[in-house]
C-alpha positions as CSV (number, residue, x, y, z in Angstrom):
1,X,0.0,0.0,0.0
2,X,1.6,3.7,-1.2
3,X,2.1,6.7,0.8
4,X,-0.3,8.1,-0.6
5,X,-3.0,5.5,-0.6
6,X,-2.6,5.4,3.6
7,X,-2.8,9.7,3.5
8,X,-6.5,9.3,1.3
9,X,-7.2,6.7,3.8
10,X,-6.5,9.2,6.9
11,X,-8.8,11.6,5.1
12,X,-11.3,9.4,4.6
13,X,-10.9,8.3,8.2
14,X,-11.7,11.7,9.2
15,X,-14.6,12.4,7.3
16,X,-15.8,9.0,8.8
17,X,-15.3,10.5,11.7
18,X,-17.5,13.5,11.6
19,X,-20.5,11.7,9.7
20,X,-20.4,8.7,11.9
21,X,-20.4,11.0,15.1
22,X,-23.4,13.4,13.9
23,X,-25.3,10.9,11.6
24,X,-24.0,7.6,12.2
25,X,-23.3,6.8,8.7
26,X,-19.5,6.4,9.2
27,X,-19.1,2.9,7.2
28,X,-21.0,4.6,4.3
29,X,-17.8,6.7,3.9
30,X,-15.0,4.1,5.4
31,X,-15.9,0.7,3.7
32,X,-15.9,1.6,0.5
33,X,-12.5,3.5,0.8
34,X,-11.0,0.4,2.4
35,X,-12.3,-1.4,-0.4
36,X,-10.5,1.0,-3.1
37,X,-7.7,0.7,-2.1
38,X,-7.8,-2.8,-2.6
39,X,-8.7,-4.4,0.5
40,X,-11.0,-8.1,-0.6
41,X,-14.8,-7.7,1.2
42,X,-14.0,-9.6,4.3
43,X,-11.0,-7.8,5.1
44,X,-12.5,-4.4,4.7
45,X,-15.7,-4.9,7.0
46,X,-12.8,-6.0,10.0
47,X,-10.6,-3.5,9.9
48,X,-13.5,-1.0,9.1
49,X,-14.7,-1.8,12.4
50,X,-10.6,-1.6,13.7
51,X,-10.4,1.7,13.1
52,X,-13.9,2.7,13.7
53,X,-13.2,2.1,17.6
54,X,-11.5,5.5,17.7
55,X,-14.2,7.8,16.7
56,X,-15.8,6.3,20.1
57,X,-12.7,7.3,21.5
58,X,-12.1,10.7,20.0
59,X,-15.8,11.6,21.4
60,X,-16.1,10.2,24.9
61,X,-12.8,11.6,25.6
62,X,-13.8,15.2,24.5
63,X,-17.7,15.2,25.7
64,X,-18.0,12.0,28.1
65,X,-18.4,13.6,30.9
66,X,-21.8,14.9,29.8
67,X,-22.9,11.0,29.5
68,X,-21.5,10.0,33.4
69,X,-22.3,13.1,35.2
70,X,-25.2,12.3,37.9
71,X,-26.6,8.9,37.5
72,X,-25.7,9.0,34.1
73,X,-22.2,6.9,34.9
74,X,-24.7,3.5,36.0
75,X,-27.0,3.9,33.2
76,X,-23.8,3.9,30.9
77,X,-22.4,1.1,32.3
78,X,-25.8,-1.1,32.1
79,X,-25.7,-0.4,28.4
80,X,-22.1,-0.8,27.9
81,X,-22.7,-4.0,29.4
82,X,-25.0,-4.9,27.0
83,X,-23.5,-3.3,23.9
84,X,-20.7,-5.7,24.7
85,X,-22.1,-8.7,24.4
86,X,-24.5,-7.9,21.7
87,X,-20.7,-7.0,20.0
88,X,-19.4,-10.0,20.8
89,X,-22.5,-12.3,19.5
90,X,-22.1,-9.4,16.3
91,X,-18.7,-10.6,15.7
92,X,-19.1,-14.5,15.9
93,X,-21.8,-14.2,13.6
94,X,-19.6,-12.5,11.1
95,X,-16.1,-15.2,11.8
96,X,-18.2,-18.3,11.7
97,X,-21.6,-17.6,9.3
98,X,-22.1,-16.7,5.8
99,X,-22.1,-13.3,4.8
100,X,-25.6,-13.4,3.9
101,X,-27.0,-13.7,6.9
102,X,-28.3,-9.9,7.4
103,X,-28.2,-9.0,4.1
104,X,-31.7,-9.6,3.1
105,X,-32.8,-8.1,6.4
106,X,-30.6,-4.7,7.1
107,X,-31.7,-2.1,4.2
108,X,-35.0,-2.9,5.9
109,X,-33.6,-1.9,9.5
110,X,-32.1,0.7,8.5
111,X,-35.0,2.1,6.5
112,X,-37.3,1.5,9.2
113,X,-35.0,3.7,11.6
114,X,-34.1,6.3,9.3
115,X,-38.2,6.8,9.0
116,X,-38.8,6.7,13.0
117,X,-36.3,9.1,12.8
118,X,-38.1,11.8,10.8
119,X,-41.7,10.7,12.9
120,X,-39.5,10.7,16.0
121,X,-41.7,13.5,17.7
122,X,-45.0,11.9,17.2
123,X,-44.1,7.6,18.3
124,X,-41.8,9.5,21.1
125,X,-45.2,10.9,22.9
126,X,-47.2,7.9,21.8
127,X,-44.4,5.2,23.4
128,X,-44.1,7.8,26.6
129,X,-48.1,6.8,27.0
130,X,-47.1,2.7,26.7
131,X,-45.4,0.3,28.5
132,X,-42.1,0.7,30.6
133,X,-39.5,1.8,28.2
134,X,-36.3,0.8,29.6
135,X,-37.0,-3.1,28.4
136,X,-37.2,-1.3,25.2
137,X,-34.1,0.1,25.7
138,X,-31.9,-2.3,27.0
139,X,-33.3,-5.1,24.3
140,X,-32.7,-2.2,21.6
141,X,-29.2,-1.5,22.6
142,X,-28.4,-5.7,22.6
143,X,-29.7,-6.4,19.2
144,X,-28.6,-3.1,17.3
145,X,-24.8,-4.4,19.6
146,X,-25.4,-7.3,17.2
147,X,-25.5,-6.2,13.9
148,X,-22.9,-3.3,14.7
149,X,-20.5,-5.6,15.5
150,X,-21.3,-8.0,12.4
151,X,-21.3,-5.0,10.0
152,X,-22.5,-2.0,11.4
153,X,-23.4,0.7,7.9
154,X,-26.1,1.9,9.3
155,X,-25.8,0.7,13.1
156,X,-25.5,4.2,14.4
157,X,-28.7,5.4,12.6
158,X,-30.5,2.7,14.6
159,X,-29.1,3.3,17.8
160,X,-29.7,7.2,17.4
161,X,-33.6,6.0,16.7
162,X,-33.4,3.7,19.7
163,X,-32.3,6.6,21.9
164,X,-34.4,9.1,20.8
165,X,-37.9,7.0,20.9
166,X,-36.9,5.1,24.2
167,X,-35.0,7.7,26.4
168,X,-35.9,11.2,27.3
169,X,-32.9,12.5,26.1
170,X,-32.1,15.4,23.9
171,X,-30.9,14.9,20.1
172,X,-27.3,16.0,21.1
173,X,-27.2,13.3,24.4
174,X,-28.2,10.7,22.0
175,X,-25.8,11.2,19.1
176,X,-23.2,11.2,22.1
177,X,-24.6,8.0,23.7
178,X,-25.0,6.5,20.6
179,X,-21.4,6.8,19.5
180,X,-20.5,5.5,23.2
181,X,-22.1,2.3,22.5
182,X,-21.8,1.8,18.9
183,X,-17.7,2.5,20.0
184,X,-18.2,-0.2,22.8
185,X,-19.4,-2.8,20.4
186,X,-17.1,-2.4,17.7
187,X,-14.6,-2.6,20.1
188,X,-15.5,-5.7,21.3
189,X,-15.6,-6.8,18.1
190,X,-12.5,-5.4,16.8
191,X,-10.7,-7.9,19.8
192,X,-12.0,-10.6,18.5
193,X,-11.1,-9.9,14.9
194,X,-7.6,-8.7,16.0
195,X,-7.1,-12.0,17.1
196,X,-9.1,-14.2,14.6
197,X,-9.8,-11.9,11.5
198,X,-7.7,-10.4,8.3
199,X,-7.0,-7.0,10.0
200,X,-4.8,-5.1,7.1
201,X,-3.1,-3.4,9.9
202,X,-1.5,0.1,7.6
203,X,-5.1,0.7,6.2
204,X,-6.5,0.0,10.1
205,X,-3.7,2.3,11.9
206,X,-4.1,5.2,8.9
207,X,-8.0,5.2,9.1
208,X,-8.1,5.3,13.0
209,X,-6.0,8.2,13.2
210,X,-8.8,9.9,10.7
211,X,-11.5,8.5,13.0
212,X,-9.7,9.8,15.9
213,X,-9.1,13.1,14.5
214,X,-13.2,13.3,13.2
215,X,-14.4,11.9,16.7
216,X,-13.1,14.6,18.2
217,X,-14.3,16.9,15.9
218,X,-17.6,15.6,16.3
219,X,-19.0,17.2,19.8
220,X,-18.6,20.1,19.5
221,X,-20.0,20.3,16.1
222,X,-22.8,19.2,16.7
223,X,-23.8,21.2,19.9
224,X,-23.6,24.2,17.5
225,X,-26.1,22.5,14.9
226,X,-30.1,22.9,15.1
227,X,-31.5,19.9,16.4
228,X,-34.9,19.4,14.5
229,X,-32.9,20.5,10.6
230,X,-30.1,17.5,12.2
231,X,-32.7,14.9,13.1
232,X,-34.8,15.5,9.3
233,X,-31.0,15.2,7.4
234,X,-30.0,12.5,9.8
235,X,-33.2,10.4,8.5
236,X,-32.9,11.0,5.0
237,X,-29.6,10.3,4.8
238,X,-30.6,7.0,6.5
239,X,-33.4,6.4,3.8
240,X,-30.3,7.0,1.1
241,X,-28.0,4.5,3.0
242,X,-30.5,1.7,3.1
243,X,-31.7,2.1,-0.8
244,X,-28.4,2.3,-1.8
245,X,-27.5,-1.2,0.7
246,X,-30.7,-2.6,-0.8
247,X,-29.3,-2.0,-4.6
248,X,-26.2,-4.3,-2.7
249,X,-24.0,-1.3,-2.7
């Protein structure tokens, strides 16, 4: 791999950065720069999700205190929890079963949160009138764990839906709890694929200094943006990532 191959990868590492931190669309942007520079399928989607770890870094370690101040630390660390092991499940599925296994399924999932996104104010005050929503919550953060750490393009759009219908938090809490726990189960899942998966290590180390770099970036961002213009682009970005997943992009 060329010098300059590894500098277009630390620029596309950043812009992964930025867009998975304030839309969670980071692998629409990372994957298929891994992949032009040569990388086979397999070998792209794990160390996609490598170097993906740091814009979970890069963000918690510029705004994390806004996620553990007050009770906020426990809640964090029941859904960390339970990121993890939905990461860890994510990532056996993608070491020992064909890759097929969500394909059919995740342009659906991703549609289907992208359009909760843009409804989010109406099925937020019709769930607040239902059941308890922390089961919601916790079984939401599991499953989306899943598929993040199996493939994840997309995964952040779901959690960001998850957050904002089952939580009471503000747009700019979830996109930062979101990349908490998308960044916990692609970590996860980067361990197991450091130790059992193709990791191209250069493209890895050149993208996560990108991801790093955007992470941090990130915050600050988008605590400056208006939340209700974020949310609508958020969703139809979403609605563009899942057609173009669904054409098999």
């Amino acid at each position: 791999m060329s010098i300059l191959e590894l500098l277009g990868l630390v620029v596309a590492g950043f812009a992964a950065g930025v867009a998975g931190y304030v839309t969670g669309l980071a692998s629409i942007v990372s994957y298929p720069a891994l992949l032009a520079v040569g990388l086979n399928p397999l070998a792209a989607n794990v160390t996609n999700t490598v170097a993906l770890v740091a814009v979970g870094v890069g963000s918690f370690a510029k705004s994390g205190r806004a996620l553990t101040a007050g009770d906020g630390g426990r809640s964090l660390a029941r859904s960390s929890l339970l990121a993890l092991v939905g990461g860890v499940v994510g990532a056996a599925l993608l070491l020992l079963a064909p890759a097929s296994v969500f394909g059919y399924v995740v342009p659906y999932l991703v549609g289907l949160a992208s359009v909760a996104l843009l409804v989010q104010p109406y099925l937020r005050r019709r769930i607040e009138h239902g059941s308890d929503r922390r089961l919601g919550w916790a079984i939401a953060v599991f499953a989306v764990s899943i598929y993040g750490g199996y493939f994840g393009a997309g995964a952040g759009v779901i959690f960001l839906a998850a957050a904002m219908l089952l939580t009471s938090l503000p747009l700019w809490h979830s996109v930062l709890l979101k990349s908490a726990l998308l960044g916990v189960a692609n970590a996860v899942a980067a361990v197991a694929f450091i130790i059992f998966g193709p990791v191209h290590w250069p493209a890895a180390v050149a993208m996560g200094v990108g991801c790093l770099l955007g992470g941090w970036i990130g915050p600050p961002l988008v605590a400056r943006l208006p939340a209700e213009p974020l949310r609508i682009a958020i969703g139809l970005c979403g609605i563009g990532l899942a057609v173009w997943l669904g054409m098999g992009g």
